[in-house]
N, CA and C of each residue as an Amber inpcrd file, in Angstrom:
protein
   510
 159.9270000  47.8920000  65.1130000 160.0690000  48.5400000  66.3940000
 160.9730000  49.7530000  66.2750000 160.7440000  50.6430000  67.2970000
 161.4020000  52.0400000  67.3480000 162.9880000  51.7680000  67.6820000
 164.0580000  52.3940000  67.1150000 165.2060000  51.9130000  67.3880000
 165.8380000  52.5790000  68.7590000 165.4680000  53.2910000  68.7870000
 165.1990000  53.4990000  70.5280000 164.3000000  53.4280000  71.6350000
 164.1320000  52.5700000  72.5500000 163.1140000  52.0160000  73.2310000
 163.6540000  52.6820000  74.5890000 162.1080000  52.9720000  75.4070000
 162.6320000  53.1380000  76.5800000 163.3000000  52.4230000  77.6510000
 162.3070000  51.1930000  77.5640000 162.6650000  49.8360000  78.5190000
 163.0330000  48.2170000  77.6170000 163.1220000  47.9180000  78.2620000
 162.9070000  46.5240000  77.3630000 162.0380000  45.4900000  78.5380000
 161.1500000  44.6950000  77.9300000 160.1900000  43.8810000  79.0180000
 160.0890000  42.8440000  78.7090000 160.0450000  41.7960000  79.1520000
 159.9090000  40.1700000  78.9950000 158.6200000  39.8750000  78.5660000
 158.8000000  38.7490000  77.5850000 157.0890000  38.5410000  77.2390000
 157.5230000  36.6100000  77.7330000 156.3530000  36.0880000  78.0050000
 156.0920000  35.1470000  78.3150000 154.6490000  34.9470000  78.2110000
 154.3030000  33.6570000  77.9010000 152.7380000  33.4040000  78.2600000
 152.3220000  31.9910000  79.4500000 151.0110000  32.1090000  79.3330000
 150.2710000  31.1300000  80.2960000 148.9440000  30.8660000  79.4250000
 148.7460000  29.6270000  79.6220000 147.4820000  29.4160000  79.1840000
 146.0920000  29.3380000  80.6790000 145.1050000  29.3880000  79.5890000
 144.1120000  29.9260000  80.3040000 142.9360000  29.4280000  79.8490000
 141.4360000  29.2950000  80.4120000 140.3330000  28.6040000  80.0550000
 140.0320000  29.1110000  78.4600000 140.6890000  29.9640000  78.3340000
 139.7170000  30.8940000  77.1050000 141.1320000  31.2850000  76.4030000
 141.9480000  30.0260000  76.2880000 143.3950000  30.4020000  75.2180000
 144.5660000  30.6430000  75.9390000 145.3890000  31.2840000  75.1160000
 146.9000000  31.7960000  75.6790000 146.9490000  33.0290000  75.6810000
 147.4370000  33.5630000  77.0370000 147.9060000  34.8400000  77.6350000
 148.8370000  35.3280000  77.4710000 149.4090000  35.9820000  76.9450000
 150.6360000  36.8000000  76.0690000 150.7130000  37.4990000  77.4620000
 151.8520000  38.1200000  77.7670000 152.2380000  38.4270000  78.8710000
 154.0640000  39.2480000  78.8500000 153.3730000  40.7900000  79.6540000
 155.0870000  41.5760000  79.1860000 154.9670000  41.6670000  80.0900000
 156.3940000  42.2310000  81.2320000 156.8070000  42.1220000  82.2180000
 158.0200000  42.9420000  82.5550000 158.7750000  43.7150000  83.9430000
 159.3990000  43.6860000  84.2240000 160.2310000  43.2260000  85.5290000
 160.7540000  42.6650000  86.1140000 161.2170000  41.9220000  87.1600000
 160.0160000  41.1020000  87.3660000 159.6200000  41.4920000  88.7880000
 158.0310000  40.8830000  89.3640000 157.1720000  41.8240000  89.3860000
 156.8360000  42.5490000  88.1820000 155.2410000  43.5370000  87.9950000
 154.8280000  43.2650000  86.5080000 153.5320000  42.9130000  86.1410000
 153.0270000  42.6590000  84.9890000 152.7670000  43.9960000  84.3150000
 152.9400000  44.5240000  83.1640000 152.9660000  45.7370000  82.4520000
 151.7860000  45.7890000  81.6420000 151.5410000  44.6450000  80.7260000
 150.7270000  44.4850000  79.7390000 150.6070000  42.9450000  79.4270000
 149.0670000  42.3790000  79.2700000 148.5410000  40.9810000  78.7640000
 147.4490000  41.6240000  77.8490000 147.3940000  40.4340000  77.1290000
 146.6550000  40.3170000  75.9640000 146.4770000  38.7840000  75.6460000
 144.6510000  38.1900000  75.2640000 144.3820000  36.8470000  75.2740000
 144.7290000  37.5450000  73.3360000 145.7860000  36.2880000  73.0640000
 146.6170000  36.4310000  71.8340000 147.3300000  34.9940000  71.3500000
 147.3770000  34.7950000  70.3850000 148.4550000  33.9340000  70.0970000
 149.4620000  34.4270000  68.9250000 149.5840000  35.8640000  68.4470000
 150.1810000  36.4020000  67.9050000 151.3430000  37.1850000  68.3970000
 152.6010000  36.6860000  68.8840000 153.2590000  36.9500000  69.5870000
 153.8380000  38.3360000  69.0650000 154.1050000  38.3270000  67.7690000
 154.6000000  39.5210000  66.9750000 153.8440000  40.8400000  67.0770000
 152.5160000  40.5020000  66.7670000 151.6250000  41.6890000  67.1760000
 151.7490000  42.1500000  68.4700000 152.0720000  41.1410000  69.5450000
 151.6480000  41.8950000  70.6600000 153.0350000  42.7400000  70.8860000
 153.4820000  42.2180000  70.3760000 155.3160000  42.6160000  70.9810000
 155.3270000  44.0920000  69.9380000 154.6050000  44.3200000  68.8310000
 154.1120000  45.5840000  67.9670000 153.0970000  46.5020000  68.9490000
 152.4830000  45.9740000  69.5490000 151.6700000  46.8100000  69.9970000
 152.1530000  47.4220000  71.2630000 153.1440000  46.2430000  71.9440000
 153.6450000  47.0560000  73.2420000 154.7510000  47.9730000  72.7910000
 155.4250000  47.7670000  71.3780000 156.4500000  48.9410000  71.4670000
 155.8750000  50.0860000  70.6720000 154.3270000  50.7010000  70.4380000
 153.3960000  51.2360000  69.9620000 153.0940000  52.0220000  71.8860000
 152.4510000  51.6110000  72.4500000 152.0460000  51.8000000  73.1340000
 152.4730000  52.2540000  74.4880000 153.8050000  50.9690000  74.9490000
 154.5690000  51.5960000  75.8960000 155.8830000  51.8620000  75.6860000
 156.3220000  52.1340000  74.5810000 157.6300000  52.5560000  74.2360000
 158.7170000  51.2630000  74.8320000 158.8230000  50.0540000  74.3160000
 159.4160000  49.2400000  75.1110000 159.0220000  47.8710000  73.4840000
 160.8640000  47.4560000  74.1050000 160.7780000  46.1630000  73.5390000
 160.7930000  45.0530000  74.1030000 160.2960000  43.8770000  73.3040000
 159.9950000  43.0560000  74.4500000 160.9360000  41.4150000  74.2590000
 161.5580000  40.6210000  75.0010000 162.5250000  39.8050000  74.6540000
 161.6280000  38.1950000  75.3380000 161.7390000  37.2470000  74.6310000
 160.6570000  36.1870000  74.8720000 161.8490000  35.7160000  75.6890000
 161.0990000  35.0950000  76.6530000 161.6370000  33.6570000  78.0330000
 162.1030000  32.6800000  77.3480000 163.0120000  32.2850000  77.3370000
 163.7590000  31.3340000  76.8210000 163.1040000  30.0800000  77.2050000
 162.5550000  29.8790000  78.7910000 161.8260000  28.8500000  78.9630000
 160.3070000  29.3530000  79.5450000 159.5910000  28.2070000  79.6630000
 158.1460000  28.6810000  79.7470000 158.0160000  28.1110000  81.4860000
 159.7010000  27.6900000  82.1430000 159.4220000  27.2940000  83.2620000
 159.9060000  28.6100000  84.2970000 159.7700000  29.4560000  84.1900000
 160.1930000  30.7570000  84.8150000 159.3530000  30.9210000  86.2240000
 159.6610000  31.4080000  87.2320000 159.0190000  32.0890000  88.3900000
 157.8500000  32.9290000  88.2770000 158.0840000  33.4380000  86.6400000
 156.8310000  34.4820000  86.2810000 155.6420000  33.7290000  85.3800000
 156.4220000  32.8180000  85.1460000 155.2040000  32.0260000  84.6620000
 154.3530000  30.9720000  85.5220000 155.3320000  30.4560000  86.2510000
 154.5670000  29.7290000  87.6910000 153.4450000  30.8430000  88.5050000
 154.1330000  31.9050000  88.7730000 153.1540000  33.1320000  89.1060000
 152.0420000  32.9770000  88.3820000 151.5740000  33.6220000  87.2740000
 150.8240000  33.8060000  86.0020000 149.5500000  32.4680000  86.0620000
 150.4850000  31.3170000  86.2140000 149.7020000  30.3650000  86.1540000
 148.4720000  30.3100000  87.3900000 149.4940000  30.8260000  88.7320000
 148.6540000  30.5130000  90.1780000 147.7730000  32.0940000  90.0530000
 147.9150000  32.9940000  89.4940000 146.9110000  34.2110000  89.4240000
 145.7320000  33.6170000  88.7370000 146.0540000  33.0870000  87.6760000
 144.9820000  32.3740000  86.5280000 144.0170000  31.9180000  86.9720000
 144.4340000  30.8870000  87.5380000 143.7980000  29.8170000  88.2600000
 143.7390000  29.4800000  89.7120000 144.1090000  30.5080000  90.3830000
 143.7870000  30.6720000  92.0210000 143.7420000  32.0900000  92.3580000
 143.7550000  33.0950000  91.7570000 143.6390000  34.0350000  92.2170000
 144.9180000  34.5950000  93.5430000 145.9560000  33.9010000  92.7680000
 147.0890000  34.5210000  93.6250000 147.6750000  35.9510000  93.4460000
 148.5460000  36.4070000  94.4200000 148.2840000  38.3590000  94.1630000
 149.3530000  37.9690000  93.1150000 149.6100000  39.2730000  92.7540000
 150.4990000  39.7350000  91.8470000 150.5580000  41.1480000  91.8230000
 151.9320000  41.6390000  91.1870000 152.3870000  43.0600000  90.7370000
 151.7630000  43.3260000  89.7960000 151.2630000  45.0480000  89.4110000
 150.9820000  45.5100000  88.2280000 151.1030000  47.2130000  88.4970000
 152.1800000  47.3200000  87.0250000 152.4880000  48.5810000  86.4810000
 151.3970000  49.6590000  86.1450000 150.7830000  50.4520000  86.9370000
 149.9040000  51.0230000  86.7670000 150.2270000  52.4230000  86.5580000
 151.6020000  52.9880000  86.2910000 152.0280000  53.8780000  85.7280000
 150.9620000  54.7250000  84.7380000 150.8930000  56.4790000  84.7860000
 150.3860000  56.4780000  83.5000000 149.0660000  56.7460000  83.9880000
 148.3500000  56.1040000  84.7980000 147.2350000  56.1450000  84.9180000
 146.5910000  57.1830000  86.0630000 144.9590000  57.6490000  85.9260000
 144.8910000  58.4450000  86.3760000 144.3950000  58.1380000  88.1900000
 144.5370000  58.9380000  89.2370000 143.8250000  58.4680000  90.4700000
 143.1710000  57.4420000  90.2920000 141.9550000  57.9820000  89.8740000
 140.5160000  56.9970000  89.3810000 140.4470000  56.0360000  88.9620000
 141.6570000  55.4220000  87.6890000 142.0470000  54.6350000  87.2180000
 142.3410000  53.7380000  87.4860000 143.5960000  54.2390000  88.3360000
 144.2070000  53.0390000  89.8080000 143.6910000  52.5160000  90.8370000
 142.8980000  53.5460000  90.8010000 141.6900000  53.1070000  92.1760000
 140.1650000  51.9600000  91.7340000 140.0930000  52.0160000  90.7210000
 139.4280000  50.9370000  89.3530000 140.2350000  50.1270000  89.8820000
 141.5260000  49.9920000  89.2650000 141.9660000  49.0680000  89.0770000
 142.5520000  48.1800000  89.7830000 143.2760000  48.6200000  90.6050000
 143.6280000  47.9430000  92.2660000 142.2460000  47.1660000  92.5250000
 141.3080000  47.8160000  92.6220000 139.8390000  47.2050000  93.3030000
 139.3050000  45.9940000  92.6170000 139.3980000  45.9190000  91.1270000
 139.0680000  45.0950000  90.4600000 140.2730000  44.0180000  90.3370000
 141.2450000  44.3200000  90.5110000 142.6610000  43.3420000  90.6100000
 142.0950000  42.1220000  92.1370000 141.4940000  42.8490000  93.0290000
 141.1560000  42.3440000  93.9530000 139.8990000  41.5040000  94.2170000
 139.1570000  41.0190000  93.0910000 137.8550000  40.7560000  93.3630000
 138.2520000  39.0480000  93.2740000 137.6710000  38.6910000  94.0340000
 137.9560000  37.1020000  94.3720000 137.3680000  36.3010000  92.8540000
 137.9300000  35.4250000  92.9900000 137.7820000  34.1850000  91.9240000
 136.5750000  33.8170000  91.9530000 135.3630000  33.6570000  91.1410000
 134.4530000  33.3700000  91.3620000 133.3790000  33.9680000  91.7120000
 133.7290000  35.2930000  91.8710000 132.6540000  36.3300000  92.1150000
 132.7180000  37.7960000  91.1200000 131.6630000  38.0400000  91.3280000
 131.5940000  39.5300000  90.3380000 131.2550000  40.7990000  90.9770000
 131.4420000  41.6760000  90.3640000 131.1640000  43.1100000  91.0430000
 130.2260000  44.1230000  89.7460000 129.4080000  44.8200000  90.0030000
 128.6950000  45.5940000  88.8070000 129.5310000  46.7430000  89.0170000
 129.6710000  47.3930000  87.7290000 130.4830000  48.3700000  87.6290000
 129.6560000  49.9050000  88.4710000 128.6280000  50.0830000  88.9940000
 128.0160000  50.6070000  90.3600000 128.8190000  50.5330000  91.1100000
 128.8480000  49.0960000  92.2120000 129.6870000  48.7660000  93.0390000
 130.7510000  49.2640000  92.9970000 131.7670000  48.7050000  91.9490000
 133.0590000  49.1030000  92.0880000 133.0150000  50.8220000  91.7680000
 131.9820000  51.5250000  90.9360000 132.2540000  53.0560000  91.6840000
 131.9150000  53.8470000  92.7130000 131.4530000  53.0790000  93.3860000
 130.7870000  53.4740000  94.8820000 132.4520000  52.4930000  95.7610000
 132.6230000  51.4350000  95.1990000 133.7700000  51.0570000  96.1030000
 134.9780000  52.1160000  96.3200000 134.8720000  52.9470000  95.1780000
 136.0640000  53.3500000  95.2330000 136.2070000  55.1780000  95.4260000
 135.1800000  55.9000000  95.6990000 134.8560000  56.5710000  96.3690000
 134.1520000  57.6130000  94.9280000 133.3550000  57.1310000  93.8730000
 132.8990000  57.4790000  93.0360000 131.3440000  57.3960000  92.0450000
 130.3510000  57.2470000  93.3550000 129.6280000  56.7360000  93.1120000
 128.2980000  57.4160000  92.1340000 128.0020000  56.9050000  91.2440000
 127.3020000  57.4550000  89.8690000 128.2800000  57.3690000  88.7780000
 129.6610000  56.8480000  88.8620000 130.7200000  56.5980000  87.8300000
 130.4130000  55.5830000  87.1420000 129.5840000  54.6340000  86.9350000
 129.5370000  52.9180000  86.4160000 129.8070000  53.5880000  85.1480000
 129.5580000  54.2160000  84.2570000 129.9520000  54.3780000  83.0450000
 131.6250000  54.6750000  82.9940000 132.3660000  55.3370000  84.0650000
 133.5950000  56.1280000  83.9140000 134.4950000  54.4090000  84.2310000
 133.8740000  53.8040000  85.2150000 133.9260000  52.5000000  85.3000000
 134.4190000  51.2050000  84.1730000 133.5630000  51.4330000  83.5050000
 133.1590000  50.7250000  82.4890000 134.5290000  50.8110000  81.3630000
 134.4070000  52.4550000  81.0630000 135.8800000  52.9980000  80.3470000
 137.1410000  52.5710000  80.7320000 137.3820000  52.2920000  81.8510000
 138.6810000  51.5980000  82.8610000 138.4270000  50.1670000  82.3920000
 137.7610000  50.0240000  82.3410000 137.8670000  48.3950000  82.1350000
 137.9440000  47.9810000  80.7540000 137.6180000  48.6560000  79.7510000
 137.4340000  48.5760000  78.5260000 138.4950000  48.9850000  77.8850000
 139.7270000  50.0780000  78.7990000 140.8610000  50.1360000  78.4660000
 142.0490000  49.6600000  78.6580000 141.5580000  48.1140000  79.9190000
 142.3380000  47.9070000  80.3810000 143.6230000  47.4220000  79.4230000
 145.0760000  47.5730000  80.0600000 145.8040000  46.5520000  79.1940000
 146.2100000  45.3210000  79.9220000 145.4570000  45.4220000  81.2660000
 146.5360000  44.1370000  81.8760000 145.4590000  42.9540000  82.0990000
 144.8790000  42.3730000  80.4080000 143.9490000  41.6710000  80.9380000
 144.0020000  40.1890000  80.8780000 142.8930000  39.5740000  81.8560000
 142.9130000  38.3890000  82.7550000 143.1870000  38.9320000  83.8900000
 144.5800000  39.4260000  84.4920000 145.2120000  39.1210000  85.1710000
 144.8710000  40.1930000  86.2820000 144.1540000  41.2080000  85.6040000
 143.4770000  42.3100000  86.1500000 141.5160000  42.3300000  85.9580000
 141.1280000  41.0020000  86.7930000 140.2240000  40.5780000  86.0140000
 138.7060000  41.4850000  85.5860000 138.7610000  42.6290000  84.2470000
 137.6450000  43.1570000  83.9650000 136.6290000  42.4720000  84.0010000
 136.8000000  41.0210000  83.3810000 135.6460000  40.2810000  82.9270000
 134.8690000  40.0290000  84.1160000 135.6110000  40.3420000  85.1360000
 134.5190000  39.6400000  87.0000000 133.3270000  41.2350000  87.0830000
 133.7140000  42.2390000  85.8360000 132.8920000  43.2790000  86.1540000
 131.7050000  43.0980000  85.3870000 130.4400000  43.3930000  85.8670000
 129.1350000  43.0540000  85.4060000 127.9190000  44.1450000  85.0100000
 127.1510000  43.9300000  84.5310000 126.3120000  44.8810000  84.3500000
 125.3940000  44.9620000  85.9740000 124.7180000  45.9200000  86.2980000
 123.6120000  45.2270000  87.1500000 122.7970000  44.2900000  86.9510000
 122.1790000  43.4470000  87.8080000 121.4950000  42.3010000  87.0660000
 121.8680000  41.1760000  86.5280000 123.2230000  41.0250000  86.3760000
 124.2870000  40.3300000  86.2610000 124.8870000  40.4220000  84.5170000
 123.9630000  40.6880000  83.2590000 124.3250000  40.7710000  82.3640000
 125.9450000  41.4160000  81.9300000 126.5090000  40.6330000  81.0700000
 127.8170000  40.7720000  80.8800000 128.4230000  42.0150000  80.5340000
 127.5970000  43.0220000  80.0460000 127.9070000  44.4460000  79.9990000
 128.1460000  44.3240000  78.5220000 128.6190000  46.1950000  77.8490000
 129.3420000  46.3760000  76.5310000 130.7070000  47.1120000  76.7320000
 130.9880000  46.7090000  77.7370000 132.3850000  47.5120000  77.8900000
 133.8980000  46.0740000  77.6830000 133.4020000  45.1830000  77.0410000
 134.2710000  43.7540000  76.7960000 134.2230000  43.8710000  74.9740000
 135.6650000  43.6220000  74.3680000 136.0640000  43.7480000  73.2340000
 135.2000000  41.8540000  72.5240000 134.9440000  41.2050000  73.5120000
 134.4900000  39.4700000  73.3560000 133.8440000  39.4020000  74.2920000
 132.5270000  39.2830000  74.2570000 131.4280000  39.2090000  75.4890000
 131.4820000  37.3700000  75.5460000 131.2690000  37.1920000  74.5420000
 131.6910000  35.3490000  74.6810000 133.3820000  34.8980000  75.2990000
 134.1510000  35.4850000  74.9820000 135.2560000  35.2260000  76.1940000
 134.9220000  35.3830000  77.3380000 134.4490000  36.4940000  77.6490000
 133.9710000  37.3740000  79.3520000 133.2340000  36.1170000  79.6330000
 132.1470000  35.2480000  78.8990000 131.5940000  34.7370000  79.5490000
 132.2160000  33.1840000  79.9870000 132.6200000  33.0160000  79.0340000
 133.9120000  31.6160000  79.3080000 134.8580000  32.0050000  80.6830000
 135.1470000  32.8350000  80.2650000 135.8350000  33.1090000  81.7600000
 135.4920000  32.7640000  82.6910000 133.7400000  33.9410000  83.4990000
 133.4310000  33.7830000  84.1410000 132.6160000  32.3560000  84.7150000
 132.5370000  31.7030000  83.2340000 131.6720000  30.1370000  83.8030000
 132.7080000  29.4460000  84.3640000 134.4630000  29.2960000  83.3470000
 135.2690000  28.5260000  84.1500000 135.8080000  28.9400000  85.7140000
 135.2630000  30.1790000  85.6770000 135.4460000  30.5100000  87.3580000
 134.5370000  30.2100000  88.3860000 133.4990000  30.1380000  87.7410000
 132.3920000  29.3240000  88.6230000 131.7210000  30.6800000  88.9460000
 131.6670000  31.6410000  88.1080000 130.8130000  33.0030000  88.7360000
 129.6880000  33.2730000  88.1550000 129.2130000  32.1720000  86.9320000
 127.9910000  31.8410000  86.3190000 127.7080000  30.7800000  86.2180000
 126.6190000  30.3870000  85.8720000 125.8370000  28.8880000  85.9370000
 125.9790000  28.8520000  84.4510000 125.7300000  27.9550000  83.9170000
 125.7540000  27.5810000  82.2930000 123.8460000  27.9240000  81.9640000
């Protein structure tokens, strides 16, 4: 790590249908997730990426992890650091932060939701870059037709996801 960092951010995780959620943080806003069990890497990649080191939770019984858990698995709100990013981006991303548990949106939709319509590809790029993922759920974004799209780094995670959410049939 860089010996001067800008911030320093909490990492903690949560588990999840499809593994463990690596998870950086500051107070109550999520910065950066990653489905990981390489704690070192991720904590490399966030001080790569957002100039920031990151210090693990001493316990895994934290407020931010009780959070984490009820986003996971109920779709409870949460904070996210969307710094950095462009209008369009945020406006992606807020929208897709918002899509209920269990349902999906085609990346159409969400660029017509968001006042950009003929974007599903510019769409697609937002989601494919996301860093705050799960918790910012890309995977609820779909092709038309429902197919899982190519904008997912694990189309077989995306789809675990979406079955344990109940937003596909097996």
């Amino acid at each position: 790590m860089s010996s001067t960092v800008s911030r320093v951010l909490r990492l903690t995780s949560v588990d999840t249908p499809v593994g463990t959620l690596l998870v950086a943080y500051q107070g109550n806003t999520v910065v950066a997730s990653k489905l990981a069990d390489d704690e070192a890497a991720f904590a490399a990649e966030c001080a790569d990426d957002l100039d920031a080191e990151l210090e693990r939770d001493g316990e895994r019984t934290t407020g931010m992890s009780a959070t984490l858990f009820a986003r996971v698995h109920a779709n409870a709100s949460l904070s996210f650091d969307l710094e950095g990013r462009t209008p369009f981006q945020r406006a992606v991303l807020e929208y897709v932060a918002a899509i209920p548990r269990g349902e999906v949106r085609t990346y159409g939709e969400v660029a017509r939701a968001v006042g950009h319509p003929g974007a599903a590809r510019a769409v697609g790029e937002v989601m494919r870059k996301n860093r705050i993922a799960v918790l910012i759920p890309c995977h609820r974004v779909v092709r038309a037709g429902g197919d899982i799209g190519r904008y997912t780094p694990d189309p077989a995670v995306k789809r675990r996801l979406l079955l344990a959410e109940g937003a596909l049939v097996p």
